[in-house]
Structure formats: structure tokens, C-alpha cells
C-alpha positions in Angstrom: -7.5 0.1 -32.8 -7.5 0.7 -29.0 -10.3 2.5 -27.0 -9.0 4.5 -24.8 -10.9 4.6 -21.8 -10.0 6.8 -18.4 -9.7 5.3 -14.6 -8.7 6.6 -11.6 -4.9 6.5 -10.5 -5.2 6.4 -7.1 -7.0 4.1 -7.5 -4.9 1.6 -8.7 -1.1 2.8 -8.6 0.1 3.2 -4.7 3.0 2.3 -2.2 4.5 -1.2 -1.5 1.5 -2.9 1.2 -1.1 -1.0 -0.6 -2.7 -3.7 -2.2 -3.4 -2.0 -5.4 -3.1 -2.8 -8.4 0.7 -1.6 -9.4 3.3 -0.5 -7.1 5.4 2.1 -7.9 8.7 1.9 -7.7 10.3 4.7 -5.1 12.5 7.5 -7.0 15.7 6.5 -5.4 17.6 9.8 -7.3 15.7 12.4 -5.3 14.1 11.5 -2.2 11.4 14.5 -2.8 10.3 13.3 -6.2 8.0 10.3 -4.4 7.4 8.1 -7.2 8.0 10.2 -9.9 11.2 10.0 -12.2 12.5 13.0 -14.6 12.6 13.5 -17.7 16.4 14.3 -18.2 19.8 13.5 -16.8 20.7 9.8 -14.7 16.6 9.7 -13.9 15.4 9.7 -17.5 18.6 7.1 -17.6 17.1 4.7 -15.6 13.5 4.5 -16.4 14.9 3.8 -20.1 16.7 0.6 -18.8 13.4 -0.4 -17.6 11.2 -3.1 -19.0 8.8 -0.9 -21.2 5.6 -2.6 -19.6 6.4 -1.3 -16.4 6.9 2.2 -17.6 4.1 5.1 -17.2 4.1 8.6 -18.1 2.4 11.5 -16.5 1.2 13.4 -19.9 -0.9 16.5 -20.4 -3.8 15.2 -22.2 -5.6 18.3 -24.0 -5.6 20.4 -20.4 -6.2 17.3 -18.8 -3.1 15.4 -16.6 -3.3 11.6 -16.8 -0.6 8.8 -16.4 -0.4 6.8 -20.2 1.6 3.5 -19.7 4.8 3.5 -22.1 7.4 5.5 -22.9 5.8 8.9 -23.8 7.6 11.9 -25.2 5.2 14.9 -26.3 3.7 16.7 -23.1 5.3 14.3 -20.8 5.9 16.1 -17.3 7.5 12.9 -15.3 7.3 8.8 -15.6 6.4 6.3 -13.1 7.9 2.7 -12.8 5.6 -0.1 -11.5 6.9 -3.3 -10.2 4.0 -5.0 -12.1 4.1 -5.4 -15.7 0.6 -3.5 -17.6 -2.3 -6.0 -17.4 -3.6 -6.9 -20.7 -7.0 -4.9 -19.4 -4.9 -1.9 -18.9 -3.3 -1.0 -22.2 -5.1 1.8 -23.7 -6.1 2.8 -20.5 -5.5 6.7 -19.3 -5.2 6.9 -15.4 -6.7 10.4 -14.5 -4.1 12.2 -11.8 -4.5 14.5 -9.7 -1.9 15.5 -6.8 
């Protein structure tokens, strides 16, 4: 059983020279998406040819948005790559987001 237990995102996910813990990897589809893939189309496409620890997805979390890392389907709004794998410490972990 994994405890799920809730950190920050900003805290931790960030730009390349951020020194945080994961950096994302730039959407290269859209140039106003940020970091931030779709869920559909050539960008849902390319986050599935990712490796799967890398993958995060921005879900609604009973009225709450947080980033879950995996391949999420129910109540997912967007996905994030990291150049990072997940950290052992991380898995379980809910990244409350706020933009």
C-alpha cells in the first residue's frame, strides 16, 4: 500500500538552471503550453513514447488540482515530462499545483 502524501510543485518541478528537483521538459508542440503537454493529438503522442517514470499528470483530485506522477487517465487536464526519472521518495507523492 502507498501513503499518499501531498508537496508542493513549485517547489520541486521548475525550468532547466533551476536547481530543483525535476526539470521539465519544454512543450516543443505549442510554444504557449510552457511545460504542459495535451491530452490528444501528436502531444498525447509523444508523452506516451516517454519513459513512464518521467511522466506526470496534472489531475483533478476531488476539487483539488495536483500533479500524480504516471500516466493518468480519469480527470487528467494535461501531463508534464521531467528529465529526471521519479525518486524512489517520490512515488505516491501528489504535488499540489497552483498556476
Amino acid at each position: 500500500m502507498v501513503t499518499v502524501f501531498t508537496k508542493d510543485f513549485d517547489a520541486h518541478f521548475g525550468a532547466e538552471g533551476e536547481g530543483l528537483t525535476y526539470t521539465l521538459v519544454p512543450n516543443h508542440f505549442d510554444d504557449q503550453s510552457g511545460f504542459m503537454f495535451e491530452t490528444y493529438g501528436d502531444e498525447k503522442a509523444f508523452v506516451r513514447d516517454q519513459t513512464p517514470d518521467r511522466i506526470w499528470t496534472l489531475v483533478d483530485a476531488d476539487g483539488a488540482t495536483v500533479v500524480a506522477q504516471g500516466w493518468r487517465f480519469v480527470d487528467r487536464f494535461g501531463y508534464f515530462i521531467t528529465r529526471e526519472p521519479c525518486r524512489e521518495e517520490d512515488k505516491g507523492a501528489e504535488f499540489f499545483y497552483s498556476d
